[in-house]
RODO-2510 file (C-alpha; in nm, 4 decimals, decimal comma):
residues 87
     n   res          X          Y          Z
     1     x    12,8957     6,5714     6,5336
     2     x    12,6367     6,2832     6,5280
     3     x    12,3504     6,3333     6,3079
     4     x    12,0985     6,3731     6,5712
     5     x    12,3002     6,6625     6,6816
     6     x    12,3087     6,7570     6,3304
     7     x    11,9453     6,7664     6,2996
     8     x    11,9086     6,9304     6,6439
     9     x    12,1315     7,2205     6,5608
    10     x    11,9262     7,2724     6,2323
    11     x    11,5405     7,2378     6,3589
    12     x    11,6843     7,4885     6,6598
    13     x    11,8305     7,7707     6,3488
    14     x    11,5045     7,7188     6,1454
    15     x    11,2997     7,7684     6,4862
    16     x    11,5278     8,0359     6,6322
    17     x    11,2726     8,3516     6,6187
    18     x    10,9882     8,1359     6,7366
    19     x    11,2145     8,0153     7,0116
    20     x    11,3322     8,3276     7,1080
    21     x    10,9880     8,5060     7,1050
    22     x    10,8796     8,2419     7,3158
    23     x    11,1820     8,2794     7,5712
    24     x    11,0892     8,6814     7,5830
    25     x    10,7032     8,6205     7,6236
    26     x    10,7901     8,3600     7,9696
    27     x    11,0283     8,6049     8,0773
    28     x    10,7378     8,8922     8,0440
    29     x    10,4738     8,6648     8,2190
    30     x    10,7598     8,5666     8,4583
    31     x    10,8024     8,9828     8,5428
    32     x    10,4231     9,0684     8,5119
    33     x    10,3588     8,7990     8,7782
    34     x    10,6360     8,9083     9,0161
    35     x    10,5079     9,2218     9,0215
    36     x    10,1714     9,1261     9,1023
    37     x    10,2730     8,9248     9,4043
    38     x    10,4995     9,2347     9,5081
    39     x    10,2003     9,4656     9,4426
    40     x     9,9563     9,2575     9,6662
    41     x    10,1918     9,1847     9,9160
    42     x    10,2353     9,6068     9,9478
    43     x     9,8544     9,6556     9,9417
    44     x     9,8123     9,3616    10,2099
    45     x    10,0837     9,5168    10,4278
    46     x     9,9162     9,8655    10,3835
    47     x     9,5700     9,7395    10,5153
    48     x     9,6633     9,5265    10,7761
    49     x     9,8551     9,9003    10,8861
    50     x     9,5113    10,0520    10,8667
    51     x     9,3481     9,8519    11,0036
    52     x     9,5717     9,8568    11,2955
    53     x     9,5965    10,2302    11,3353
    54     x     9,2347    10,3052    11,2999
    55     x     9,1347    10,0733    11,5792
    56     x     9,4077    10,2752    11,7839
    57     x     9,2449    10,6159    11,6775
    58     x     8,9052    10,4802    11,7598
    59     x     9,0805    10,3473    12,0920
    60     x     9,2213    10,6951    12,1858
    61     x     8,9179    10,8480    12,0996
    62     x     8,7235    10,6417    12,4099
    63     x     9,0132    10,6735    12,6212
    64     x     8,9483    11,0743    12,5628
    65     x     8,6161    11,1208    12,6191
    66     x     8,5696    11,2590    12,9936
    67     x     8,3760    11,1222    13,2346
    68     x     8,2154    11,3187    13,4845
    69     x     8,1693    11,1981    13,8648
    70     x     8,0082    11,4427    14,1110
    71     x     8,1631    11,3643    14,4783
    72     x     7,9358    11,4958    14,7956
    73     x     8,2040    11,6403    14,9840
    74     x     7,9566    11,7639    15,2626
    75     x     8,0381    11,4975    15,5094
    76     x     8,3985    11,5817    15,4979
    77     x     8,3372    11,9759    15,5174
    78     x     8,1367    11,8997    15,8470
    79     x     8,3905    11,6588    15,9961
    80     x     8,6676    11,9545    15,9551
    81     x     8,4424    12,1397    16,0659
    82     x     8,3818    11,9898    16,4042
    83     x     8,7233    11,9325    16,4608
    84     x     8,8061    12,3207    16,4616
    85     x     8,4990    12,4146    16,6601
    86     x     8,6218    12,1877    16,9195
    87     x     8,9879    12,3460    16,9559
***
């Protein structure tokens, strides 16, 4: 091995804990932040699904509400009429 190499190997053995530590704490953040996104991206989903079914409810809700149209049938009544009396 070249002495570079030499050194290399030794700074990494006398660093090894700090090194390590370090490679657990970025794989931590790395998890904690992937579970963020994940997390928001379920929320997000969630609401947008409210949303979506409230505005139907509320939609339903008009499309239940009776409306109430009086028809004068008198005109028809007399015409039926007439046509019987004249038989």
């Amino acid at each position: 091995m070249s002495q570079a190499k030499v050194e290399e190997h030794k700074e990494e053995k006398l660093h090894r804990k700090e090194i390590v530590k370090k490679q657990k704490r970025n794989k931590f953040i790395a998890a904690l932040v992937s579970v963020a996104i994940c997390a928001a991206a379920v929320v997000w989903i969630g609401w947008s699904l409210y949303g979506k079914v409230q505005s139907a409810q509320k939609e339903a809700e008009a499309d239940k509400q009776t409306v109430v149209t009086p028809i004068d049938l008198s005109a028809l009544s007399d015409y039926s009429g007439s046509i019987l009396d004249n038989k």
